[in-house]
MARKOLTOR-831384 format. One record per residue: residue in one letter; x, y, z of N, C-alpha, C in turn. Coordinates in pm, whole numbers, plus 32768, in hexadecimal, padded with zeros to 4 digits. Layout:
<rs>
AXYZXYZXYZ...
</rs>
This chain:
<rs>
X7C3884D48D307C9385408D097C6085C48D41X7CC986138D877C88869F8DD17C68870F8D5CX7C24876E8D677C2987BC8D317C87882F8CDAX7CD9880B8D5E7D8A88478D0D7DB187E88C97X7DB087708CB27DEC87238C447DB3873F8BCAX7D0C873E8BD47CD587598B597CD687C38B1AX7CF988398B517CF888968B1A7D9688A38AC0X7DDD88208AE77E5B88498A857E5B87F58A03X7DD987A48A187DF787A5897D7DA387C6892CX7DB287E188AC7DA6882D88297D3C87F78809X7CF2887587C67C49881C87867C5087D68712X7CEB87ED86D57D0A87B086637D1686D386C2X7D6086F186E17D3D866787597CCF862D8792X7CA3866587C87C17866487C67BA88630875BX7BBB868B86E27B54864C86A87B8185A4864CX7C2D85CB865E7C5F8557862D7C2984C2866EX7C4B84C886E97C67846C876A7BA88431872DX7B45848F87487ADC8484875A7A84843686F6X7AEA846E86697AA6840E85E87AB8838C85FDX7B7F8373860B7B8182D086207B2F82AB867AX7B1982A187187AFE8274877E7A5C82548761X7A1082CA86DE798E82BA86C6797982608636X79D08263860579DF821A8565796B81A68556X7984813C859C795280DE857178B980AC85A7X78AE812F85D6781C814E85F277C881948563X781481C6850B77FE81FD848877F381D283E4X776981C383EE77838142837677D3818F82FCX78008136828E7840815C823C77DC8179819EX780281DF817577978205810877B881A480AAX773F81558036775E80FD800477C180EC7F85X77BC81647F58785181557F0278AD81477F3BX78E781847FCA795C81728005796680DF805FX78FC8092806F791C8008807479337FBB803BX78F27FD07FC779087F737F4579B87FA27F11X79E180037F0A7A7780127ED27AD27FEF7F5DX7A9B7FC87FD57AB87FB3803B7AEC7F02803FX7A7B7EE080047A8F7E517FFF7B037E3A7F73X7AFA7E887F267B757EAD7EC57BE77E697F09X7C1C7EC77F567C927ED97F897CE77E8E7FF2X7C4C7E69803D7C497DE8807E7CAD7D3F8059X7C467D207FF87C5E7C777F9E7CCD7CC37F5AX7D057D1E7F0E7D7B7D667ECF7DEF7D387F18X7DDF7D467FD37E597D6A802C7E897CDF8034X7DFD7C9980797DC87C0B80737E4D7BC07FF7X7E0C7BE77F8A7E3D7B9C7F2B7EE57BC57F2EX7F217C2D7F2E7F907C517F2F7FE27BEF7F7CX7FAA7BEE80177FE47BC8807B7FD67B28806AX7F737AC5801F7FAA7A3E8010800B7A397FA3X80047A517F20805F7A627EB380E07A5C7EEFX81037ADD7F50816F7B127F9181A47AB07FDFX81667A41801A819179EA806C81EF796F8049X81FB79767F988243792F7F5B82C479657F33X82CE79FD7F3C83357A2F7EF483917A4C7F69X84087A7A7F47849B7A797FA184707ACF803FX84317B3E801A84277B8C808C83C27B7780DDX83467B2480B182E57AB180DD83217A758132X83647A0380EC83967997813483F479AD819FX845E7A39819D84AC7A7F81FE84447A85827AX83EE7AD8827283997B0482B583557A97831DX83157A5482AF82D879BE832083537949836EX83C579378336842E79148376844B79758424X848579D883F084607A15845584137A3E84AAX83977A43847E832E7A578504833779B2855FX8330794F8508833B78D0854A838578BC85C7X841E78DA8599846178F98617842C795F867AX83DE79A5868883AF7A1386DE837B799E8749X830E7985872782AF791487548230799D8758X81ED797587F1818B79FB882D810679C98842X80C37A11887E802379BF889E7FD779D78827X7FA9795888127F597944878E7ED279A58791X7EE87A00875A7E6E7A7E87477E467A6786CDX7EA87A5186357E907AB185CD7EEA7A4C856EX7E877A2685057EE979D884AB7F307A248447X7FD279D284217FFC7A2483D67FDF79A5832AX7F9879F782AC7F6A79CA82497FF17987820AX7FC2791381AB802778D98143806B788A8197X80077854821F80847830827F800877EA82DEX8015778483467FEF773F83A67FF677B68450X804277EE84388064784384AD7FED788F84D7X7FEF787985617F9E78F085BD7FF07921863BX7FF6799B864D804679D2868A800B7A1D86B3X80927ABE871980387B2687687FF47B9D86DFX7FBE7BDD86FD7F997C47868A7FE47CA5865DX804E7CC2869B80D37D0E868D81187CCA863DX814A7C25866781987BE3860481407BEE855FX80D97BB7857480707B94850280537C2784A8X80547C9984CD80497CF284A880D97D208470X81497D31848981D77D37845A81F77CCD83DEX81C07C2083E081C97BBF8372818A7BCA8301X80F87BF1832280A27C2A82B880B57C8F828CX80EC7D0282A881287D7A828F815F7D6C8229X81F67D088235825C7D05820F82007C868161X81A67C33817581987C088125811C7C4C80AEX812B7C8580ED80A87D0E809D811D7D568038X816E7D67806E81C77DC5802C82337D587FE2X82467CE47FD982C97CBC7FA082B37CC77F19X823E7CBA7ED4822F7CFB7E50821D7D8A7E42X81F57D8A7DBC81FF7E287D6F81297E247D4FX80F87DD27DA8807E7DDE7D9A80077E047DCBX80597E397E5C7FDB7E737EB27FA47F1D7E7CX7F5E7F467ED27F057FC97EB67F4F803C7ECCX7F4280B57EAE7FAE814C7EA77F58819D7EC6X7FA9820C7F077F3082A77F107F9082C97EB7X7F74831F7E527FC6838A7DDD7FD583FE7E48X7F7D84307E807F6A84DD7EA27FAD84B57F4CX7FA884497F8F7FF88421800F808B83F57FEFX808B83F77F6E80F283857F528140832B7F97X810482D17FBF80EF82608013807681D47FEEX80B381367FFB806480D27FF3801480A8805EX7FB280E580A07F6480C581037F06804A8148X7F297FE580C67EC07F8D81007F357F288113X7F9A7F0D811380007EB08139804E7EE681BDX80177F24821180287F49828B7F847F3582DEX7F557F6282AF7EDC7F8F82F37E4F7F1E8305X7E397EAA82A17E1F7E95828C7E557DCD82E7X7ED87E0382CB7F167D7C833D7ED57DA583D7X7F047E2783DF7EEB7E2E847D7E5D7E24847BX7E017E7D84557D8F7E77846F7D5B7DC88467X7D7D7D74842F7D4E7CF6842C7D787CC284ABX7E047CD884C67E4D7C8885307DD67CB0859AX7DC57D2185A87D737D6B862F7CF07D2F8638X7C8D7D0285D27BF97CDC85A27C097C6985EFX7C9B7C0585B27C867B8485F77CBC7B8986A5X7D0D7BDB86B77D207BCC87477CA47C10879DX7C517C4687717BDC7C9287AA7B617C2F8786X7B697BF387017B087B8D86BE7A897BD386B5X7AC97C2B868A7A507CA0863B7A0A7C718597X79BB7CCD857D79567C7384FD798B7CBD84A0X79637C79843379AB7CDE8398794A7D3A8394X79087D81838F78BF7E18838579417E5C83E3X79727E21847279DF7E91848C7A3A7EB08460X7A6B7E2684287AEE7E3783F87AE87E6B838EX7A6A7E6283247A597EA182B37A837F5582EDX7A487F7D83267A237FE9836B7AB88043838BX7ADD7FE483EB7B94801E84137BD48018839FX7BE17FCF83457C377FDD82D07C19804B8294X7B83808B82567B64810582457BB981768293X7BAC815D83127BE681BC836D7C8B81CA8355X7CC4816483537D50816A835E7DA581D882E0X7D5C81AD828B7D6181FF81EE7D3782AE8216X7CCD829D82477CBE834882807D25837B82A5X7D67833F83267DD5836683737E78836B8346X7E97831A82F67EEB831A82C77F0683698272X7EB7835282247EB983D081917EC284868201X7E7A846C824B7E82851C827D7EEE851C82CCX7F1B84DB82F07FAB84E48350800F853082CDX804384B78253807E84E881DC8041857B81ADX7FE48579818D7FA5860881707FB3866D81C5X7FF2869D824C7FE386D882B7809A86CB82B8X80F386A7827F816386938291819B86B68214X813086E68197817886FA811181CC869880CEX8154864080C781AC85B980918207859E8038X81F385D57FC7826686127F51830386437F88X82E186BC7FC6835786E67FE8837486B48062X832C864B80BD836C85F8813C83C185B480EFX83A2854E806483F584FB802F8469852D7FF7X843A85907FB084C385D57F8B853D861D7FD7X850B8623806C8577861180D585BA85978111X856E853580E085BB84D38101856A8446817DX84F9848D817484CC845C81D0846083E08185X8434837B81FD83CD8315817E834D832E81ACX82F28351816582778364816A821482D28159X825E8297812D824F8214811C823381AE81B1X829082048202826B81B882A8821F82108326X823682BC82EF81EE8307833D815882E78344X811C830B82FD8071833C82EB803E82AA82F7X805D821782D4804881AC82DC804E8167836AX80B281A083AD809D817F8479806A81A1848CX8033822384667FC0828584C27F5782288476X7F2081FF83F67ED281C183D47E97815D841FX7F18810C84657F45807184577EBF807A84ECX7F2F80DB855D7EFE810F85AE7E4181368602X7E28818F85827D93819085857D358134855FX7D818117851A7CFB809884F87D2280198567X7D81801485707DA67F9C85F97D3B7FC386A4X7D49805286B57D1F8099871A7C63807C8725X7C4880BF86A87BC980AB86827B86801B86AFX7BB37F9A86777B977F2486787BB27F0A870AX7BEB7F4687647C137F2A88167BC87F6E881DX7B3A7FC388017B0B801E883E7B14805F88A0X7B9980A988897BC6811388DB7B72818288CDX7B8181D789687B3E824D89957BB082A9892EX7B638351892D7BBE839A88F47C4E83B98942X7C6B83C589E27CE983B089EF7D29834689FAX7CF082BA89F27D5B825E89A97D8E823A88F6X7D57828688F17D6582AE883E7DE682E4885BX7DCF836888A47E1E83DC88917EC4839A88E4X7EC5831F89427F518303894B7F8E82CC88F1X7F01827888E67F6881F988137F6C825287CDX7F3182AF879C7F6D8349874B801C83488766X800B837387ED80AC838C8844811083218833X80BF82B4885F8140825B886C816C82378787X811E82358768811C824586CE816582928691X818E830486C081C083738698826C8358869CX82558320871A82FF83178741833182A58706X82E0822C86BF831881FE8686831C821F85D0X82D882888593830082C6851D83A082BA84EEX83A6829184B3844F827584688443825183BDX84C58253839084D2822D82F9851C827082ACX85888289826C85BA82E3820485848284815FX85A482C6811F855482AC807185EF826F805AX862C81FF80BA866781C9802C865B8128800BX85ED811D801085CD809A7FEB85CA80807F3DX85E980E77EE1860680BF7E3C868A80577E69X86D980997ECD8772804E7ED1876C7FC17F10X86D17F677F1986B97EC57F6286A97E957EE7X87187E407E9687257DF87E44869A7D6C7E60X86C47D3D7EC2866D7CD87EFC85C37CEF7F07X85C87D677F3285257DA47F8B85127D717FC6X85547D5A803885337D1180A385237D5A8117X859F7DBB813485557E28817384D97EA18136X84E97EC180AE84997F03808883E87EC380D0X83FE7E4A80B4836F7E0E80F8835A7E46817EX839B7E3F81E083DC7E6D825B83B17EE18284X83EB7F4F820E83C47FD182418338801281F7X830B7FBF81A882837FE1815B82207FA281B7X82057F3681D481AA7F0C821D81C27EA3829DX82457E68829E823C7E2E831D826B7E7C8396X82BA7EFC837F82F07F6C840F825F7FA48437X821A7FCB83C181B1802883D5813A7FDE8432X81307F6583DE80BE7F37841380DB7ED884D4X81587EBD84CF81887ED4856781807F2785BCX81AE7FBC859081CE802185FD811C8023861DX80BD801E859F803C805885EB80238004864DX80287F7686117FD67F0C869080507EF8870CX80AA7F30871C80FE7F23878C80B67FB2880FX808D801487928060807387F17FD180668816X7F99802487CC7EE77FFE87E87F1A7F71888EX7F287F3288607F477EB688C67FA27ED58965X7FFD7F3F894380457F8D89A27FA17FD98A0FX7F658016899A7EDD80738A067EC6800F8A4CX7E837F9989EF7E147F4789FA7E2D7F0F8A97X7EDD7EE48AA47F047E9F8B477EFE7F1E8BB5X7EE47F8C8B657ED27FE68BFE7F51805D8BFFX7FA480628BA0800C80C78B697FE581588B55X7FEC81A88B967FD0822C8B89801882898B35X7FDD82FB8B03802D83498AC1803983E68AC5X8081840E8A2C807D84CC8A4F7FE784D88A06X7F9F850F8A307F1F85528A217EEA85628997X7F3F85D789777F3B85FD88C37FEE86318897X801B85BD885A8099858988058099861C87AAX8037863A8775802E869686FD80398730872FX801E87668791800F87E087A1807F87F68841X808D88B0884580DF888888CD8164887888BDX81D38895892F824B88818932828D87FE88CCX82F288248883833D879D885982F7875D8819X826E875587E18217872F87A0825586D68713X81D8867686C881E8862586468255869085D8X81E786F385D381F1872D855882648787858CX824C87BB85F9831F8818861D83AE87C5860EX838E873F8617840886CA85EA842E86BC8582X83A986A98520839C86AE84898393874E8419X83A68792846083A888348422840C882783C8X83F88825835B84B2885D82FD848688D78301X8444892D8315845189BE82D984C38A0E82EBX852A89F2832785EB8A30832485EF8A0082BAX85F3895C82AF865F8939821A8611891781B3X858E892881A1855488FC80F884E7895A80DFX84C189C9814884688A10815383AD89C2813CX83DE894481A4837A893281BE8317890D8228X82AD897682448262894C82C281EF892182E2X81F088A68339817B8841834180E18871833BX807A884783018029889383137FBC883F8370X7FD8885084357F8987CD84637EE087F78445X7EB8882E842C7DFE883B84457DDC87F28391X7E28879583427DEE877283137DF186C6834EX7DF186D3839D7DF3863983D27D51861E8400X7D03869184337C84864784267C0086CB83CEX7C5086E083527C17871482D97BB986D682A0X7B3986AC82717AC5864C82267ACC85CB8286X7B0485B883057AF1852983207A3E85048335X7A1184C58313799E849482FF797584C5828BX7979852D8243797A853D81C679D2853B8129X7A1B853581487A80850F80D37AB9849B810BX7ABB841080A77B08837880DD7B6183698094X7BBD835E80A87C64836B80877C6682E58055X7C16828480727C23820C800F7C1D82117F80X7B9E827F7F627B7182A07EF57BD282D17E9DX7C3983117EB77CB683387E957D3083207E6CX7D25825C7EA97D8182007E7F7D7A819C7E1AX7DF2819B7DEA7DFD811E7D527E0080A67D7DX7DD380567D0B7DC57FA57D257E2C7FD87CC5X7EBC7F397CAE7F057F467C227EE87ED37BE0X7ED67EFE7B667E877E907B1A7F0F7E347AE7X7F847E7B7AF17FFA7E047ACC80557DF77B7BX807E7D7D7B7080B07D8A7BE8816E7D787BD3X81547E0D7BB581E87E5C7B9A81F57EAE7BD3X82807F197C0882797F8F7C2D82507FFE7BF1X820B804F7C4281AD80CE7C2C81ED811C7BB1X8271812B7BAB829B817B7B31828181337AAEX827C80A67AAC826580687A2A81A7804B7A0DX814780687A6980E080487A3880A880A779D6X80CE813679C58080817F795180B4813A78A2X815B81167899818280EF783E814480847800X8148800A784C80EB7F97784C805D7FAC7804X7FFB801C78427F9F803178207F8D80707798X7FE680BA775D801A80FD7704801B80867697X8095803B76C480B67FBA764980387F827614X800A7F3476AB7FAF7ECD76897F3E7F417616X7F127FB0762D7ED67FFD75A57EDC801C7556X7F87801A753A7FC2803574DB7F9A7F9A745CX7FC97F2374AD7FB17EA374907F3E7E637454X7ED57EAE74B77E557E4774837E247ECD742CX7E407F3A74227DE37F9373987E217F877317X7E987F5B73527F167F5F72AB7F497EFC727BX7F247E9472D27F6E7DDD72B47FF17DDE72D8X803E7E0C72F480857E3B733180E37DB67365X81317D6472F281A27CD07326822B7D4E7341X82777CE773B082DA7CE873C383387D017360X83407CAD72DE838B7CA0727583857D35721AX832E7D97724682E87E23720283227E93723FX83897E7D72AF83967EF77304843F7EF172D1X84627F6672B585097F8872A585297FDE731FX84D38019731D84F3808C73D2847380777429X84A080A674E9841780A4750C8441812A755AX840E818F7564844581DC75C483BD81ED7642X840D81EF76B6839981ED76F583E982927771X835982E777968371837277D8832F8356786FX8368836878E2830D83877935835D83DF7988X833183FC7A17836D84767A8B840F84577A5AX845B849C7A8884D584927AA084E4844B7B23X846F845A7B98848183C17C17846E836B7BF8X8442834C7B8A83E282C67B5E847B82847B13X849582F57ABA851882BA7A62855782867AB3X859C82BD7B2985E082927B6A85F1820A7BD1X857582107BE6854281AD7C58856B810F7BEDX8516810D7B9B84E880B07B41857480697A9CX85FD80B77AAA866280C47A41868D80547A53X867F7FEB79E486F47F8879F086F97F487A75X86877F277AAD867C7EF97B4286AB7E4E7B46X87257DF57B8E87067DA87B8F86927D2C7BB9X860F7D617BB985A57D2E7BF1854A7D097B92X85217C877B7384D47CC87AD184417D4F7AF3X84177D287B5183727D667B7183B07E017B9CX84087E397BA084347EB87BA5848B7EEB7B49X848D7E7A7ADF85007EDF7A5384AA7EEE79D2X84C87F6379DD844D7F9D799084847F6978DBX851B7F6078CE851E7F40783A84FE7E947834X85207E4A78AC84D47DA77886844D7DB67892X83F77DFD78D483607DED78E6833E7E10785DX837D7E937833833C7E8D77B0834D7E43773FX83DA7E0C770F84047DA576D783987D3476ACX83637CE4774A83167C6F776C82947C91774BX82617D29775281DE7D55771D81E47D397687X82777D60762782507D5E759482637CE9757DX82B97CB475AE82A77C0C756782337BB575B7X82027BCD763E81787B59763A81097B8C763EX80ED7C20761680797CA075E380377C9F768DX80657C6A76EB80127C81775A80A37C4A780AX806E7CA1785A80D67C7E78CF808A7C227937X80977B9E797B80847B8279C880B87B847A45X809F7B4F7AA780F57B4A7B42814C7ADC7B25X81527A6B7AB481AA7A0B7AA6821F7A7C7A73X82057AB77A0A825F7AD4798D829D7B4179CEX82597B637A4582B17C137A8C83007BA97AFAX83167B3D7AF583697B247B9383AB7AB77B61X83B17ABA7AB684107A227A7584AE7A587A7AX84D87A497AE085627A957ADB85D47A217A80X858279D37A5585FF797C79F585C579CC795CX85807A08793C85587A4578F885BE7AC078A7X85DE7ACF7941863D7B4D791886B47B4B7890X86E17AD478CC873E7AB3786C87247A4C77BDX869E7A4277CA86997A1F775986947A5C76A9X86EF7A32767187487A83761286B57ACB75B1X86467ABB759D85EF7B13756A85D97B7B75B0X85AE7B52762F85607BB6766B85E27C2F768FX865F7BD076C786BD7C6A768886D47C89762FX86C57C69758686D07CEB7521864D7D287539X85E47CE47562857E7D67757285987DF475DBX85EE7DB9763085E47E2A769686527E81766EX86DA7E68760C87047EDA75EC86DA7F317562X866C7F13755986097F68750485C07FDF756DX85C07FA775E5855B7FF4764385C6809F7667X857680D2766585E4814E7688858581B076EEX85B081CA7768854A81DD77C285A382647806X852E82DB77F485878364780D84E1839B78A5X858583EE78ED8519844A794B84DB84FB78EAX845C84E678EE8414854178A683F885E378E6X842C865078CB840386F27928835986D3792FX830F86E078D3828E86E178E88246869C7957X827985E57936822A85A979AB824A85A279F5X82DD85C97A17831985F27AA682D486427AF3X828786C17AA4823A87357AF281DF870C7B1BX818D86947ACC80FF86537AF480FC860B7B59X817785E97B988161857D7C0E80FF85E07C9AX80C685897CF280C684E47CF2809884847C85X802284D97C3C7FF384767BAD8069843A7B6EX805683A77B7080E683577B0D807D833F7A84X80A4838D7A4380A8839579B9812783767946X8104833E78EE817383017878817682FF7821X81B4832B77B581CF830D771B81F382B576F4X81C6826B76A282098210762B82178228759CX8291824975518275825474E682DF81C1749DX82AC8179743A82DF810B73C882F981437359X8372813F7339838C812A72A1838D80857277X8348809771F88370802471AF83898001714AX83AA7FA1713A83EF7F8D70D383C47F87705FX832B7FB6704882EF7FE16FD982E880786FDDX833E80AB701D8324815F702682EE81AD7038X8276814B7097820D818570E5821081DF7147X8208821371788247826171F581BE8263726EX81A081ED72E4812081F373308132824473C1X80CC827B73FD80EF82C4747C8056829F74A8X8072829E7558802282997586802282F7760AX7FFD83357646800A839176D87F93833B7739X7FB582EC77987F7B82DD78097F6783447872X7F2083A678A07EE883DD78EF7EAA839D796EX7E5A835479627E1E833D79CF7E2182A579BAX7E60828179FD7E8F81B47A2E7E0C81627A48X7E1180ED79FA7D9B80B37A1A7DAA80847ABAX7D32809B7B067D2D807D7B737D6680C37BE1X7D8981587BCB7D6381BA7C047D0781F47C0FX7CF982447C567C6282947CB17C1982D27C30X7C6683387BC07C29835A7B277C3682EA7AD5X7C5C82647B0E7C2D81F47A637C0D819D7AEAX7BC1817B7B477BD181047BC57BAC80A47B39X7BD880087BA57BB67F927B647B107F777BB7X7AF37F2C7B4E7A5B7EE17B7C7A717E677BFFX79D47E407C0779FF7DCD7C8E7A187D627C36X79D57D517BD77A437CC37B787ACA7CD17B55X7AE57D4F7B2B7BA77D487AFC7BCD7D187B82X7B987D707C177BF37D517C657C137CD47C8CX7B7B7C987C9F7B727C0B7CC57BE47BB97C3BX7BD27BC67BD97C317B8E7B7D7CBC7B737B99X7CDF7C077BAC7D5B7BE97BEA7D757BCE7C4CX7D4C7BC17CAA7D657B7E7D417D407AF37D58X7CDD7AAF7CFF7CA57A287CEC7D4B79F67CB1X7D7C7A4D7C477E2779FC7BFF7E727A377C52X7E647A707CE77EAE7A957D037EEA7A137D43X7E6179FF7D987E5779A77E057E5378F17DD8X7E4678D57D787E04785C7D677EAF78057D6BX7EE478417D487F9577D47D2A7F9B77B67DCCX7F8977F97E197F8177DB7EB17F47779E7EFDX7EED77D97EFE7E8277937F4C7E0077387F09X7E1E77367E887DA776B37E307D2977157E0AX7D2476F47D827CA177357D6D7C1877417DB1X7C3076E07DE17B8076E67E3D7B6F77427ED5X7C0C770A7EE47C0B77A47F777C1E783F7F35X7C5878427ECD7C5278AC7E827BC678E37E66X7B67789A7E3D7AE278BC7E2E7AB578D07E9DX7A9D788C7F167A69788D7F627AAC790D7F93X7B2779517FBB7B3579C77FF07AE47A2D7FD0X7B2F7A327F1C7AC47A9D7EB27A307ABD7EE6X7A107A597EFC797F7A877F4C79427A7A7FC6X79AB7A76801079A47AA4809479AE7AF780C7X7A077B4D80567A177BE6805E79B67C568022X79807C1E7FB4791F7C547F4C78A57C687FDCX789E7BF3803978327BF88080788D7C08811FX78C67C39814379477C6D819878BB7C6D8223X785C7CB3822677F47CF9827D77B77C6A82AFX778D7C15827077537B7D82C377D37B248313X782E7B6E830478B47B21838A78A27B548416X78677ADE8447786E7B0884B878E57B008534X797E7AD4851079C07AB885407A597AE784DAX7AA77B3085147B1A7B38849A7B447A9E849CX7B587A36851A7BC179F684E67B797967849FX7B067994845A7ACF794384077B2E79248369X7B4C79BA83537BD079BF82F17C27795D8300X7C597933837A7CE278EA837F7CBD78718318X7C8B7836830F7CA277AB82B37C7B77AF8235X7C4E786381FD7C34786F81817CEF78D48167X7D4578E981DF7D9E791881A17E3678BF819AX7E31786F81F57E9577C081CE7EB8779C8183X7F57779A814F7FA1774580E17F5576D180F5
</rs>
């Protein structure tokens, strides 16, 4: 590159380009590996679970027909394919539940994008788990500051999904990283990444979630590895995407219509010092995000007060006014917030069976419980977002009157879960699938992620 070229791009680029391209030369501090491996067996686990359910099985149907050179297996499934396909299937099966990982402050699910590609890339490169441990760290950096650098709040509230932005660029870097790209081949998969950014927020309106899977983690985790694999054959690009004529952030400007303007220099703000993993929730129910504070609420309400089904005359439950909305009378059981809670008071606890028994719905108890449920959008915790916080208050029928305020969600960054809850739930995540003993055997393959010397050693611990 001549000297002219370099001088046009931005030191904000620069130091960007320079972290990925140097990343995995950088060990990871040991708390941020250990919540690393969190998020990991979490995505892991999401994405076999997922391989059984509608937008799962969509997903691996369709990649099948693709065909492609066997790089990169896609989980819950016999398939090996290119890393693009494999990265788009796993995507899509990371996300067909309500159980993968969230940024609150990105507001965005990052490891059901990021976490496909970065694997797809490990095995087509047949890189060791310390990297892939490593890029997944990374991808979470990048993503989260893309959203943060775009005003993630008010990006969504224009209409836009934050949900697929900050997660390509994620998908992206950590894909790049694992190709050990120089800093200007970073800086074209940046480019070519950019142009594939897309999504509007109306995925509440996918009855199915089938695209919702789609645009949460299987678009995202495509566009990156389409633009990593695009460098990788020799594809050139624009320099720095971010700064400069016609630029990322001049496309994405609302400041005419919402008065809001991008702020790009936080895109490489604390990178190496602040880890954006650290920042993200495990969900300890595998429901949608608006119903886990309630849940948490009940189940305390339950086990401090004894708390039967047969005891409740009202339940009112408070959260955001997005949350109300998202979550009202949903025909889905794992996204309707008055059956989730319903199924909490009559079996005092929610499983992944009892959130996805959609014959459930209609059974004549569990609906008089749910028109007891009365579920309102709240001014207060509306102001508190991104924190999803929730009220529950019970009347009963002894004239008790119980309340509980969830603040901080178990298994968020202020309550994280331990490495046993997680393993807990991902051991029941995984075991109906793939048999308890490959279930174990993953669990601690990940716990010990750093003695792999090969990603596609995984493949026959991730096989229906």
């Amino acid at each position: 590159m001549s000297s002219k070229e370099s001088s046009k791009i931005s030191p904000l680029m620069q130091d960007l380009a320079g972290y990925i391209a140097t990343a995995l030369k950088k060990p990871l501090p040991a708390p941020v590996a250990e919540k690393t491996k969190h998020h990991l067996l979490d995505t892991l686990a999401a994405m076999i679970s997922g391989a059984k359910l509608p937008p799962g099985k969509m997903a691996i149907a369709y990649t099948k027909r693709l065909g492609g050179t066997k790089e990169a297996a896609v989980a819950g499934s016999r398939m090996v394919t290119s890393a693009v396909n494999a990265a788009l299937a796993n995507g899509m099966l990371a996300h067909a539940d309500e159980t993968d990982d969230s940024h609150q402050g990105a507001l965005m699910h990052p490891g059901c994008a990021i976490v496909p590609a970065a694997l797809a890339m490990a095995e087509r490169g047949r890189a060791g788990g310390a990297q892939l441990l490593r890029a997944v760290a990374l991808g979470y950096d990048v993503a989260a500051r893309i959203n943060f650098s775009l005003k993630a709040l008010k990006f969504r509230l224009a209409g836009h999904l934050t949900h697929s932005f900050g997660p390509s660029f994620g998908a992206a870097a950590a894909g790049a990283a694992l190709a050990r790209f120089t800093p200007r081949q970073v800086r074209h998969a940046l480019s070519y990444t950019a142009q594939q950014t897309a999504g509007v927020s109306t995925y509440p309106r996918d009855t199915d979630h089938i695209e919702k899977a789609f645009d949460f983690g299987g678009m995202a985790a495509r566009a990156g590895i389409y633009a990593v694999t695009m460098v990788q054959s020799g594809c050139t690009g624009v320099e720095d995407v971010f700064s400069g004529e016609r630029n990322f952030f001049v496309a994405w400007d609302e400041t005419g219509r919402i008065g809001m303007a991008p702020q790009p220099e936080l895109l490489s703000r604390g990178l190496g010092s602040v880890f954006e993993i650290m920042n993200t929730n495990i969900k300890r129910w595998s429901v949608g995000s608006p119903i886990q504070a309630p849940l948490d609420s009940l189940l305390e309400l339950i086990r401090a007060h004894k708390v039967k089904a047969a005891d409740v005359e009202k339940a009112v439950v408070r959260v955001s006014h997005t949350g109300a909305a998202t979550v009202d009378n949903r025909e889905m059981p794992d996204i309707c917030m008055q059956h989730m809670c319903a199924v909490m008071l009559i079996d005092g606890i929610v499983t992944f069976e009892s959130a996805h028994d959609e014959r459930r719905m209609k059974d004549p108890r569990l609906l008089a419980m749910r028109r007891r449920v009365e579920l309102y959008g709240d001014d207060e915790l509306h102001k508190r977002l991104p924190q999803r916080q929730g009220i529950v208050e019970l009347e009963l029928k002894d004239g008790r009157r119980l309340r509980h305020h969830t603040v901080a969600v178990r298994g968020t960054a202020e309550n994280p879960m331990t490495r046993a809850e997680v393993d807990e739930k991902c051991y029941h995540l995984m075991a109906p699938v793939i048999g308890a003993r490959r279930s174990r055997q993953l669990c601690d393959t990940v716990w010990h992620i750093e003695r792999l010397k090969d990603a596609r050693q995984l493949r026959p611990l991730l096989r229906a």
